[in-house]
PQR file with spaces between the fields and no chain letter, atoms N, CA, C, O and H, PARSE charges and radii, in Angstrom:
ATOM       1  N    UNK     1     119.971   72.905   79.338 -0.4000 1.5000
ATOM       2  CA   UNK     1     120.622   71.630   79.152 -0.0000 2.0000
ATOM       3  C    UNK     1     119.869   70.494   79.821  0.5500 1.7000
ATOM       4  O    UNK     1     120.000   69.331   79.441 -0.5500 1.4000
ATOM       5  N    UNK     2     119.132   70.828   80.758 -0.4000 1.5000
ATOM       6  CA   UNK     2     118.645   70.053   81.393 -0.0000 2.0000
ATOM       7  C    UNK     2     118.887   69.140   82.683  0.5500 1.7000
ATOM       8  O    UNK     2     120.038   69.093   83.117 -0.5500 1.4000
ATOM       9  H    UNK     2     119.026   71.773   81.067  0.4000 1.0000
ATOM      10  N    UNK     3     117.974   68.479   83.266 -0.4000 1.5000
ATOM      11  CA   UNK     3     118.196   68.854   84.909 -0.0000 2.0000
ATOM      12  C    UNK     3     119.225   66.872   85.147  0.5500 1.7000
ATOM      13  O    UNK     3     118.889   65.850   84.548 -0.5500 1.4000
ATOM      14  H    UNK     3     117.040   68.518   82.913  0.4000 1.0000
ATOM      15  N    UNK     4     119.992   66.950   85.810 -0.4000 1.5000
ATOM      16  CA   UNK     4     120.529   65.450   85.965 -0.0000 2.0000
ATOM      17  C    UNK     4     120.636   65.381   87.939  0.5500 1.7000
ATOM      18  O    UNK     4     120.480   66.296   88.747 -0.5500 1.4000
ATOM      19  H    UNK     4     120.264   67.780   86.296  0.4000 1.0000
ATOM      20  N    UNK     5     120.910   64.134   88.132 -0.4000 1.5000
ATOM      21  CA   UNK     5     121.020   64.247   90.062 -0.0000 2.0000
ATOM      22  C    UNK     5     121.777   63.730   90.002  0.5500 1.7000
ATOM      23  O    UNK     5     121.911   62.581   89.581 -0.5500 1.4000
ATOM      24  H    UNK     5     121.037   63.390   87.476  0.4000 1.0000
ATOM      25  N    UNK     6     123.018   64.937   90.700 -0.4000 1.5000
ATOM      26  CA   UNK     6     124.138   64.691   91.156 -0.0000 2.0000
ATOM      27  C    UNK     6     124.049   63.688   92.496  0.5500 1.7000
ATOM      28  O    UNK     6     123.058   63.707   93.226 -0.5500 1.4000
ATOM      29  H    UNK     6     122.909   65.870   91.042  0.4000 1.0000
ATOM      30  N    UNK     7     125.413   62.644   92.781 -0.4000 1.5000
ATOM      31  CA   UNK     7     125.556   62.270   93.914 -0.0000 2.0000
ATOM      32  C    UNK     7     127.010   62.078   94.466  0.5500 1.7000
ATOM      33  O    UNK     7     127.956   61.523   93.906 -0.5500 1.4000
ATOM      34  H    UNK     7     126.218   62.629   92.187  0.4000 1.0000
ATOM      35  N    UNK     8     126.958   62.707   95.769 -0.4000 1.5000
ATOM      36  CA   UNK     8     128.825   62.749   95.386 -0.0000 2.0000
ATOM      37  C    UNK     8     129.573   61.474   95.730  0.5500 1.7000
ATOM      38  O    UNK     8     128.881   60.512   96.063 -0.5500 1.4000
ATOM      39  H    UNK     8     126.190   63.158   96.224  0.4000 1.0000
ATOM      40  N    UNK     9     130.617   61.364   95.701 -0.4000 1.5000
ATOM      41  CA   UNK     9     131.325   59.590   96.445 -0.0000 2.0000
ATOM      42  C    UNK     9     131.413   60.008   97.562  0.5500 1.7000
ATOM      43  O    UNK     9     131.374   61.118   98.092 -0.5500 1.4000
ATOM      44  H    UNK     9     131.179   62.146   95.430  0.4000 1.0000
ATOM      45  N    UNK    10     131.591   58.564   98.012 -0.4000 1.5000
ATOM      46  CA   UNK    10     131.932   58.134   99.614 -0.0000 2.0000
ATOM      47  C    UNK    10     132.695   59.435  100.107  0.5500 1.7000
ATOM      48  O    UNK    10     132.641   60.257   99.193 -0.5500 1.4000
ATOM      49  H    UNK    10     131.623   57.662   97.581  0.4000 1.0000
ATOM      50  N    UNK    11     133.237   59.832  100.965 -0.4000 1.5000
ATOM      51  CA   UNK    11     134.003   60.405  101.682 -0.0000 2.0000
ATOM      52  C    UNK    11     134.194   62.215  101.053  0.5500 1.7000
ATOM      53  O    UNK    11     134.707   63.129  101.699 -0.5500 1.4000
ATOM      54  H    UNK    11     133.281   59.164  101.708  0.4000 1.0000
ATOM      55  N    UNK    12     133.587   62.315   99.594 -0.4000 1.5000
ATOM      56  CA   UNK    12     134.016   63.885   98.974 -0.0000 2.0000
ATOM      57  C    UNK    12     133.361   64.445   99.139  0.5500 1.7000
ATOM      58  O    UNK    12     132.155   64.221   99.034 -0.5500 1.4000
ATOM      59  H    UNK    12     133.170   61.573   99.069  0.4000 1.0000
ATOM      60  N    UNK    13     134.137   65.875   99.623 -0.4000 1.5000
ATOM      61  CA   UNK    13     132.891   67.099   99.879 -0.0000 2.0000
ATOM      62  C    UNK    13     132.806   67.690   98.561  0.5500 1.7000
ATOM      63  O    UNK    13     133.727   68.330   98.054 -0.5500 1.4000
ATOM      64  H    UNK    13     135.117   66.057   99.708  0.4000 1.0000
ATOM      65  N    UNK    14     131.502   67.429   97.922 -0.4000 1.5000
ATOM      66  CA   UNK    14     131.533   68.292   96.904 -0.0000 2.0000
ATOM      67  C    UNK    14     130.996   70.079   96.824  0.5500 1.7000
ATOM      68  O    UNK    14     130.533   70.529   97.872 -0.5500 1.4000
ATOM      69  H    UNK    14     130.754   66.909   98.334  0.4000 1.0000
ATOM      70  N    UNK    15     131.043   70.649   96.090 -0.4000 1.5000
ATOM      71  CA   UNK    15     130.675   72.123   96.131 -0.0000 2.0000
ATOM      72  C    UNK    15     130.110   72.423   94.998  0.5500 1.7000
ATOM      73  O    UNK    15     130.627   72.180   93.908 -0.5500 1.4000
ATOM      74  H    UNK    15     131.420   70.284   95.239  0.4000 1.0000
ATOM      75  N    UNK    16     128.396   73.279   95.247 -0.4000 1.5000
ATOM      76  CA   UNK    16     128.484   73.808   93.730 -0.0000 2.0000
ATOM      77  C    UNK    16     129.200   74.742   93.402  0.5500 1.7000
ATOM      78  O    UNK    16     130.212   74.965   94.067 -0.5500 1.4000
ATOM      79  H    UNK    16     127.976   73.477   96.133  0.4000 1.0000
ATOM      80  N    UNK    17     128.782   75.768   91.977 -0.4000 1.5000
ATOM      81  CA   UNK    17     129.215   76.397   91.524 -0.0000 2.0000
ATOM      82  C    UNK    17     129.224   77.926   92.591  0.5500 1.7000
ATOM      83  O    UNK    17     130.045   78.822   92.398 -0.5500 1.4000
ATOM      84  H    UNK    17     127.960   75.587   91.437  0.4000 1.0000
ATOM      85  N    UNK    18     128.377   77.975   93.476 -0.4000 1.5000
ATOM      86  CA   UNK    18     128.065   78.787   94.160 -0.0000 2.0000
ATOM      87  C    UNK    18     128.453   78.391   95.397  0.5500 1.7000
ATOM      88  O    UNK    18     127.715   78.933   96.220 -0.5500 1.4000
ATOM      89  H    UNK    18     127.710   77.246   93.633  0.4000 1.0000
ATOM      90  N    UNK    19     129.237   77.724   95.897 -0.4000 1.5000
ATOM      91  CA   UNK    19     130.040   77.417   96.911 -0.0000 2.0000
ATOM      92  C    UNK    19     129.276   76.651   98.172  0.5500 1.7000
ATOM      93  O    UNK    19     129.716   76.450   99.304 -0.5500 1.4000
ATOM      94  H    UNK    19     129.837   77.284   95.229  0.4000 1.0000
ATOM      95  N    UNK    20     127.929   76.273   97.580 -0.4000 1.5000
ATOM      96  CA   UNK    20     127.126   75.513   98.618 -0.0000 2.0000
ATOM      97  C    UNK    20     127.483   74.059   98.984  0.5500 1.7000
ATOM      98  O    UNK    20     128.185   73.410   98.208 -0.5500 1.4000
ATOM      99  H    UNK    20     127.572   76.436   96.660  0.4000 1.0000
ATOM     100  N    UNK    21     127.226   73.753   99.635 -0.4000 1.5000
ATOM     101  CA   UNK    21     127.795   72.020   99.668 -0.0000 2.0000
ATOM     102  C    UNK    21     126.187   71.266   99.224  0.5500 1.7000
ATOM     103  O    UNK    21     124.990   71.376   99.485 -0.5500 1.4000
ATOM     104  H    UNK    21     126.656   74.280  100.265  0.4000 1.0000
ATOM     105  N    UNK    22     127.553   70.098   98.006 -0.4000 1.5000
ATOM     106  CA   UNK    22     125.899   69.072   97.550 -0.0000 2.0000
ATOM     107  C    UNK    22     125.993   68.263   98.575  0.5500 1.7000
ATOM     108  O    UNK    22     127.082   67.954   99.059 -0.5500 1.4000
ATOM     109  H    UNK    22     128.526   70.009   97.794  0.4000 1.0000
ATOM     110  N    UNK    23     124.705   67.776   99.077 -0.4000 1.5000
ATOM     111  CA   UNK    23     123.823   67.316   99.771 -0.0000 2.0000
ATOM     112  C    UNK    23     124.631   65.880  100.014  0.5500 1.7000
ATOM     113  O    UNK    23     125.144   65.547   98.945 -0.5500 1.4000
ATOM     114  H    UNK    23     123.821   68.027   98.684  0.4000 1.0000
ATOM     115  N    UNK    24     124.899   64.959  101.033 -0.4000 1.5000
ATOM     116  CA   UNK    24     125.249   63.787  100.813 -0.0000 2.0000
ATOM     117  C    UNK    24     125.080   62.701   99.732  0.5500 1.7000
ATOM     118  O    UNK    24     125.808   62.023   99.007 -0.5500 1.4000
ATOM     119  H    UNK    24     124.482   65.230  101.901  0.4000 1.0000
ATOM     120  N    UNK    25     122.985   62.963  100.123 -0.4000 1.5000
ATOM     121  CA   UNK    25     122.556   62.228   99.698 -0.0000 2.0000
ATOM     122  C    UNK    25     121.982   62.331   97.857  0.5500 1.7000
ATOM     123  O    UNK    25     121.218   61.605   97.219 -0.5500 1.4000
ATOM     124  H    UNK    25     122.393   63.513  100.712  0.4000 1.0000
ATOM     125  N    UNK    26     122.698   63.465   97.501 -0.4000 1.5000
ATOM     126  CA   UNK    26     122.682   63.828   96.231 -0.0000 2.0000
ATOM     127  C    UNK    26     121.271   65.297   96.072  0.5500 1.7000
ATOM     128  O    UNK    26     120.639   65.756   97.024 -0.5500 1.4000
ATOM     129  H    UNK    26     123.318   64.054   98.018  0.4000 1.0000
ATOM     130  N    UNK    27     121.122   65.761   94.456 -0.4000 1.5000
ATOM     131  CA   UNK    27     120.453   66.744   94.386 -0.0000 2.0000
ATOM     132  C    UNK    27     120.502   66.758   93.039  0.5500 1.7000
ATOM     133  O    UNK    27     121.272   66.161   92.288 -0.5500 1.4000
ATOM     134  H    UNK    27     121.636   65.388   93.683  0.4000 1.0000
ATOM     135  N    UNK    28     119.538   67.554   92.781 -0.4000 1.5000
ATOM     136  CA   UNK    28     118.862   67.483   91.430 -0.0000 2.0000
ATOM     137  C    UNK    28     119.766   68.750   90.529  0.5500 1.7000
ATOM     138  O    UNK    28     119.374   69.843   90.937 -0.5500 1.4000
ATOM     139  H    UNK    28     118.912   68.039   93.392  0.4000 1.0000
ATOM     140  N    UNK    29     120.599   68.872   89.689 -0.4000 1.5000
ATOM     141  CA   UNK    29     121.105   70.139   89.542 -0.0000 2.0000
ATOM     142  C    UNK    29     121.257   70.117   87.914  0.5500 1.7000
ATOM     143  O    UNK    29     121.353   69.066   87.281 -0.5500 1.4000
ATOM     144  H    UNK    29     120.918   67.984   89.357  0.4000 1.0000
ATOM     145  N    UNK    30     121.265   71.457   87.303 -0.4000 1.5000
ATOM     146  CA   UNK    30     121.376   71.649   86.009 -0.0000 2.0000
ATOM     147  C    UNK    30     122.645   70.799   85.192  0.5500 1.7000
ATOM     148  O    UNK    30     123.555   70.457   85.946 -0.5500 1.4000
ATOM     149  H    UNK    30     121.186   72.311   87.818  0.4000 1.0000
ATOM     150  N    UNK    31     122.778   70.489   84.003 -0.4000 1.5000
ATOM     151  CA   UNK    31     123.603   69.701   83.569 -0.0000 2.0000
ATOM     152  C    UNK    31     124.172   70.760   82.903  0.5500 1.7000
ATOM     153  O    UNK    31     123.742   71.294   81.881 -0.5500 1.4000
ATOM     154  H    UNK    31     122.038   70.767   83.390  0.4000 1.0000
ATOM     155  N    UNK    32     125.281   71.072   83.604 -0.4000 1.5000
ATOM     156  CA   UNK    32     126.528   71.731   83.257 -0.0000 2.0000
ATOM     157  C    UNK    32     127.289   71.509   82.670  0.5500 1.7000
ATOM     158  O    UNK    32     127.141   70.316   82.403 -0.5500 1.4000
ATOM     159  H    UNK    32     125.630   70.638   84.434  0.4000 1.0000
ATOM     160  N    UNK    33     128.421   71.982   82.045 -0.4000 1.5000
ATOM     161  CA   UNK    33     130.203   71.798   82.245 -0.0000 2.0000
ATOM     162  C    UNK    33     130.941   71.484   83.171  0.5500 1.7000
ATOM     163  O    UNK    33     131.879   70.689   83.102 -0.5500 1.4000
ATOM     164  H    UNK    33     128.541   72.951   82.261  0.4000 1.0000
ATOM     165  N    UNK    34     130.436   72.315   84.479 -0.4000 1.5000
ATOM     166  CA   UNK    34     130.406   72.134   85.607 -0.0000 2.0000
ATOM     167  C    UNK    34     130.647   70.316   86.156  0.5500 1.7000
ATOM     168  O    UNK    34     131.559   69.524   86.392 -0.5500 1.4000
ATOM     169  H    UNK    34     129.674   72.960   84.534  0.4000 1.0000
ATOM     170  N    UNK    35     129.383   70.377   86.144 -0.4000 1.5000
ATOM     171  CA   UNK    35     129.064   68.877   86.661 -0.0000 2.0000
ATOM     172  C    UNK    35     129.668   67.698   86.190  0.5500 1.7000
ATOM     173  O    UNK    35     130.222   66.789   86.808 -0.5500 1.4000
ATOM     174  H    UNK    35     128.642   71.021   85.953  0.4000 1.0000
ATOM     175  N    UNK    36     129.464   67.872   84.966 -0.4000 1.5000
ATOM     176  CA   UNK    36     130.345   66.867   84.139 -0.0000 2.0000
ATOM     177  C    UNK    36     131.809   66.550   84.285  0.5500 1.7000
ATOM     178  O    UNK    36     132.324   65.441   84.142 -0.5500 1.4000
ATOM     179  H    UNK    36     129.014   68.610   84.463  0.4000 1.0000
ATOM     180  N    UNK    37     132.601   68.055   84.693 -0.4000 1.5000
ATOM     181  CA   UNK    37     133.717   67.852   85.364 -0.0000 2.0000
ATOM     182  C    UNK    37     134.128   67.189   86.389  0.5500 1.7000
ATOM     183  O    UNK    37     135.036   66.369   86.525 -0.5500 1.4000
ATOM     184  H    UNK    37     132.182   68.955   84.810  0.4000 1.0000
ATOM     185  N    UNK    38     133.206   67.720   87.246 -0.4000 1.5000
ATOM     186  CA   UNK    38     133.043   66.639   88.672 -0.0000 2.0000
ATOM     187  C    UNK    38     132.770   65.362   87.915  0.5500 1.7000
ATOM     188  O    UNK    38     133.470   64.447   88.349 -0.5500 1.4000
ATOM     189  H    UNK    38     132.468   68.386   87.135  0.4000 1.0000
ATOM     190  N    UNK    39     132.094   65.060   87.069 -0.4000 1.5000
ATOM     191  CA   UNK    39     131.468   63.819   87.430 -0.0000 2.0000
ATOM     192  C    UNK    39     132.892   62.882   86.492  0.5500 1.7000
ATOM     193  O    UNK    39     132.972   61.663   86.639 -0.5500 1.4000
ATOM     194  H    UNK    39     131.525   65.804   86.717  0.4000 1.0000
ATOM     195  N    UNK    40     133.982   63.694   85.513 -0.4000 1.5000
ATOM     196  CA   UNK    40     135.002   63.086   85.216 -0.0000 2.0000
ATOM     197  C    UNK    40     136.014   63.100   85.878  0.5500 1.7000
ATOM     198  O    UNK    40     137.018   62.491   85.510 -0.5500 1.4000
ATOM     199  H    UNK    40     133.917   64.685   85.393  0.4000 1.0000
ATOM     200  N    UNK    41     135.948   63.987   87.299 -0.4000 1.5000
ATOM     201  CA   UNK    41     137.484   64.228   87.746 -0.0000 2.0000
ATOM     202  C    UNK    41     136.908   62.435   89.152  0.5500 1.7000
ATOM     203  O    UNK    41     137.690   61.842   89.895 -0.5500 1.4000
ATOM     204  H    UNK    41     135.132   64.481   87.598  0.4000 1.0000
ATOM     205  N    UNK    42     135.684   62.204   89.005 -0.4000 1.5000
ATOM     206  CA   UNK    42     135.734   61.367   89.802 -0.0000 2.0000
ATOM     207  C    UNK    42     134.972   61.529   91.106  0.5500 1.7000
ATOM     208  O    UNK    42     134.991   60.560   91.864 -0.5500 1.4000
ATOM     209  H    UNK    42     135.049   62.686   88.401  0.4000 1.0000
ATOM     210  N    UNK    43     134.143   62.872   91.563 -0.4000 1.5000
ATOM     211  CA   UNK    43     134.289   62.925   92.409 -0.0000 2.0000
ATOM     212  C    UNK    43     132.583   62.925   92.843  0.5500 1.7000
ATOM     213  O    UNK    43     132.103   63.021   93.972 -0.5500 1.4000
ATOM     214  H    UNK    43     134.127   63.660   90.947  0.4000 1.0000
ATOM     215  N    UNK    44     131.881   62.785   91.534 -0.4000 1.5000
ATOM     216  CA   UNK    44     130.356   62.931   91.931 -0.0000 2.0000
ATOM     217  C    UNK    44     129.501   61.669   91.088  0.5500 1.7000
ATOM     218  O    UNK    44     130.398   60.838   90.947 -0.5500 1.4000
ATOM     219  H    UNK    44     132.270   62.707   90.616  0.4000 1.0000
ATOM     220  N    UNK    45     128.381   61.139   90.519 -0.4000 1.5000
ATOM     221  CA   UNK    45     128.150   60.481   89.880 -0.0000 2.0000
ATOM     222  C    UNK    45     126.646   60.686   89.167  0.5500 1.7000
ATOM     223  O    UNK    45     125.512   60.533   89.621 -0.5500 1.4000
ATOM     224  H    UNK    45     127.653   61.814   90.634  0.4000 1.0000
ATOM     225  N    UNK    46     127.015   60.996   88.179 -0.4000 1.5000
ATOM     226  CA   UNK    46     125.300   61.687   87.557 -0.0000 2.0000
ATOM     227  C    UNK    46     124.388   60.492   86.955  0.5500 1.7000
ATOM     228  O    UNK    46     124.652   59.597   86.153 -0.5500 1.4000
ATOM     229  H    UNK    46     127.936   61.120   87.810  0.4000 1.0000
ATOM     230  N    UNK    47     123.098   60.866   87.725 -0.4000 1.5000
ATOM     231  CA   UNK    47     121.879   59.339   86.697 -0.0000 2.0000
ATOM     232  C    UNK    47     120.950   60.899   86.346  0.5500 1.7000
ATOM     233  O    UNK    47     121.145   62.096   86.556 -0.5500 1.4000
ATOM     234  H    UNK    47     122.883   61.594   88.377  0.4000 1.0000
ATOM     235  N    UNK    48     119.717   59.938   85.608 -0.4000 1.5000
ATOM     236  CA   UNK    48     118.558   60.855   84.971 -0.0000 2.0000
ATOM     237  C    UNK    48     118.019   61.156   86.082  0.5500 1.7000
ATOM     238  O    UNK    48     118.275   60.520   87.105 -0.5500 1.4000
ATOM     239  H    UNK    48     119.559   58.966   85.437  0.4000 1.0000
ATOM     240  N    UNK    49     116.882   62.551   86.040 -0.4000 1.5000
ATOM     241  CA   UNK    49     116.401   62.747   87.427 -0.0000 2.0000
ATOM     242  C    UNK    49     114.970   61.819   87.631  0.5500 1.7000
ATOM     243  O    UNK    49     114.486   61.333   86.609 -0.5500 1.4000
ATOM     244  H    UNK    49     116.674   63.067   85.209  0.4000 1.0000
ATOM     245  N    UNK    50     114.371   61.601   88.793 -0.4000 1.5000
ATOM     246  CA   UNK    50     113.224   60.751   88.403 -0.0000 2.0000
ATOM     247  C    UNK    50     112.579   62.500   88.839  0.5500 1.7000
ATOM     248  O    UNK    50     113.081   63.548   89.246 -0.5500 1.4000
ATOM     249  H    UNK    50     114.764   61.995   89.623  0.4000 1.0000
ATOM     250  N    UNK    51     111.041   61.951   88.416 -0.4000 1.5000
ATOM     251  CA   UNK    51     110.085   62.854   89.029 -0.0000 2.0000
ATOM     252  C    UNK    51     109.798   62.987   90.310  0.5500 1.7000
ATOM     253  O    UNK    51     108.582   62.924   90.487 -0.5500 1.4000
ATOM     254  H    UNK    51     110.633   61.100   88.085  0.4000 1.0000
ATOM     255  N    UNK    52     110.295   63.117   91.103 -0.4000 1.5000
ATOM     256  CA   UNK    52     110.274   63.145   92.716 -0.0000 2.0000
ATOM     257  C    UNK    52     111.382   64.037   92.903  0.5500 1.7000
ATOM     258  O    UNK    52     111.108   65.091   93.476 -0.5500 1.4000
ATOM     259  H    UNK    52     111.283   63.168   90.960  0.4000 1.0000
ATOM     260  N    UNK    53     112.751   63.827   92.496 -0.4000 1.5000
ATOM     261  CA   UNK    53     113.873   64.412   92.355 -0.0000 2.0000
ATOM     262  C    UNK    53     113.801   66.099   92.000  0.5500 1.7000
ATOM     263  O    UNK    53     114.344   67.079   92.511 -0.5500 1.4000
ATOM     264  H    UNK    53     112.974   62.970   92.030  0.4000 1.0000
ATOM     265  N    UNK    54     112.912   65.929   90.936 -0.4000 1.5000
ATOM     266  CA   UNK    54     112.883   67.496   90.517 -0.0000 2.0000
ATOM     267  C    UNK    54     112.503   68.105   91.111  0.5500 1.7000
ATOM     268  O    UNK    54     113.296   69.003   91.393 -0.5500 1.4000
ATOM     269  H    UNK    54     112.471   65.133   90.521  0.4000 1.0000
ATOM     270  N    UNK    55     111.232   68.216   91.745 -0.4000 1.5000
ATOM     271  CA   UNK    55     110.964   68.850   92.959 -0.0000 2.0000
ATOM     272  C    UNK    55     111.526   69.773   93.453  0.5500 1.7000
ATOM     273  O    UNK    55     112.627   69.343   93.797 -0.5500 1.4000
ATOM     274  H    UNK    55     110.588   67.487   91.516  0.4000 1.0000
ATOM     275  N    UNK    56     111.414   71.164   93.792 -0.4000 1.5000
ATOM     276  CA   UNK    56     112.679   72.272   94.096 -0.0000 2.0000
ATOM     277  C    UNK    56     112.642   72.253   95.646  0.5500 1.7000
ATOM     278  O    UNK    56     111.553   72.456   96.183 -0.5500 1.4000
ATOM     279  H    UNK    56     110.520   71.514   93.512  0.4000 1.0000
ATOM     280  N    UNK    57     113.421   72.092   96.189 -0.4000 1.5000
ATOM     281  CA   UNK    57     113.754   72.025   98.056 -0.0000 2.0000
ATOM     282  C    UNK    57     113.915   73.522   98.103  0.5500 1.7000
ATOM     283  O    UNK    57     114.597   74.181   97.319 -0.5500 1.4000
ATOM     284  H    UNK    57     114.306   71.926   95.753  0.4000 1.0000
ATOM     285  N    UNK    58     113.020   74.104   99.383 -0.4000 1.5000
ATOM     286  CA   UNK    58     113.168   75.455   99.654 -0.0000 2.0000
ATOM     287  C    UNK    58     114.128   75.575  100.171  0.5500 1.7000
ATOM     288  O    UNK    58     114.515   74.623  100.849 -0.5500 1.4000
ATOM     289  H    UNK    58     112.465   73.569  100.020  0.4000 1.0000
ATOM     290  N    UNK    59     114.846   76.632  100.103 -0.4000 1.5000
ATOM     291  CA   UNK    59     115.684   77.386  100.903 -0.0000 2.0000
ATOM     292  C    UNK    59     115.558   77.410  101.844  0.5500 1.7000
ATOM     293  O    UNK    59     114.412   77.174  102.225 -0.5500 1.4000
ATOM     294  H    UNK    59     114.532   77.405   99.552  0.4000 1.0000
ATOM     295  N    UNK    60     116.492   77.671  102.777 -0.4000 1.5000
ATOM     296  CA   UNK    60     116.094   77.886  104.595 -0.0000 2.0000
ATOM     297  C    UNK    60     116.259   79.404  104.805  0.5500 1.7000
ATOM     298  O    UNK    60     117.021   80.209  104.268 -0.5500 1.4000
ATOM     299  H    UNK    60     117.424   77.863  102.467  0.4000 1.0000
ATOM     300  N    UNK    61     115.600   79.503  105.463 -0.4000 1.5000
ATOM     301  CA   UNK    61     114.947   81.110  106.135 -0.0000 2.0000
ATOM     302  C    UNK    61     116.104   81.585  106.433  0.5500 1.7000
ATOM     303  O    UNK    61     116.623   80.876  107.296 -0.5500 1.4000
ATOM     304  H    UNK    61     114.981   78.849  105.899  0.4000 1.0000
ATOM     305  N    UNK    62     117.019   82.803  106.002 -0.4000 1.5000
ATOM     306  CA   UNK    62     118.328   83.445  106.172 -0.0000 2.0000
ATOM     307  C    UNK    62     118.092   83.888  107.944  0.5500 1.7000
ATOM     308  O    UNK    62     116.973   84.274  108.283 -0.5500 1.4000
ATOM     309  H    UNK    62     116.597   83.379  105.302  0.4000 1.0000
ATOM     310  N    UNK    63     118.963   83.814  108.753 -0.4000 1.5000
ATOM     311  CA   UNK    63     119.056   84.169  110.166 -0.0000 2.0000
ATOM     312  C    UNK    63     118.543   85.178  110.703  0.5500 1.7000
ATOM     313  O    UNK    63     118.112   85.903  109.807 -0.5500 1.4000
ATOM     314  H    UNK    63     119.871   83.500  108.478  0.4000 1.0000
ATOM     315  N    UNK    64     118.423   85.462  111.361 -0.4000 1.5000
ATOM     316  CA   UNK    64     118.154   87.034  111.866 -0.0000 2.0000
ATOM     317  C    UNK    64     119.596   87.579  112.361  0.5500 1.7000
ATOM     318  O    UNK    64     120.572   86.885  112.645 -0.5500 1.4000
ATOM     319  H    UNK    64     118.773   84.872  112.090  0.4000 1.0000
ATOM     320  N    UNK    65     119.510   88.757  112.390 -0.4000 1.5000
ATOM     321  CA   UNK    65     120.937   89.502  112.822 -0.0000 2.0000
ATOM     322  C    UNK    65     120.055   90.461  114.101  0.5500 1.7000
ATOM     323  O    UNK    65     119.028   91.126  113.964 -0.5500 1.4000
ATOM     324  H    UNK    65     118.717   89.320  112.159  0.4000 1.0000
ATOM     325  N    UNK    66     120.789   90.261  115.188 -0.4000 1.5000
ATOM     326  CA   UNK    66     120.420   91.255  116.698 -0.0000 2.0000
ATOM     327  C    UNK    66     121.263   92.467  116.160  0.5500 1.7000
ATOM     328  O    UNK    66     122.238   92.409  115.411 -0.5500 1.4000
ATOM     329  H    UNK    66     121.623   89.721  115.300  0.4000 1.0000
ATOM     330  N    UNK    67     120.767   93.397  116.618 -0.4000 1.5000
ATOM     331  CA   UNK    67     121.637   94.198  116.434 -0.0000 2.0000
ATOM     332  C    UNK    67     121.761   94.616  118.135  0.5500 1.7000
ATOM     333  O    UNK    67     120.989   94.221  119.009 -0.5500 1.4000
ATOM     334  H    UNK    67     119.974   93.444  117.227  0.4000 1.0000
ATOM     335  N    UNK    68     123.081   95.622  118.350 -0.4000 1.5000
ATOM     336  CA   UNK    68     122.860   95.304  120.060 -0.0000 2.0000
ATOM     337  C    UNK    68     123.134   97.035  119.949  0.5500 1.7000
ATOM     338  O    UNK    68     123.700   97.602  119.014 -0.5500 1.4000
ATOM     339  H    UNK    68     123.708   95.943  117.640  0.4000 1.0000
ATOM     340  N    UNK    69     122.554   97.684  121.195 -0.4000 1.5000
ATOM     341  CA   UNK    69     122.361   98.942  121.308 -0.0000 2.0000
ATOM     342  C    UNK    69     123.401   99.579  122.189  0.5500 1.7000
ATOM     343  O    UNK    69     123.368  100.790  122.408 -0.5500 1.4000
ATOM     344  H    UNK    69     122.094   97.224  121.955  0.4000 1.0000
């Protein structure tokens, strides 16, 4: 469907589909059903992505777990 950048409003925590939180400052994400919902229930606001936007942000390095003896 193709890629759009979400941004959420003032004060809403938004969530993706995978229960991550979008970014304050918005994020580049597939153009869903999803999104579109958000973006009619009010709570996010979708523009085109620029080329900078698309760009994929790595993941952060999953924790280490101690294990204790």
């Amino acid at each position: 469907m193709g890629k759009v950048f979400a941004t959420p409003k003032a004060g809403v925590l938004v969530r993706h589909e995978n229960g991550k939180q979008l970014a304050a400052a918005g994020e580049a994400v597939e153009r869903t059903s999803y999104w579109l919902r958000r973006e009619r229930d009010g709570d996010v606001t979708l523009s085109q992505v620029s080329p900078t936007d698309a760009e994929p942000v790595p993941e952060p390095a999953p924790a280490k777990k101690t294990v204790k003896a």
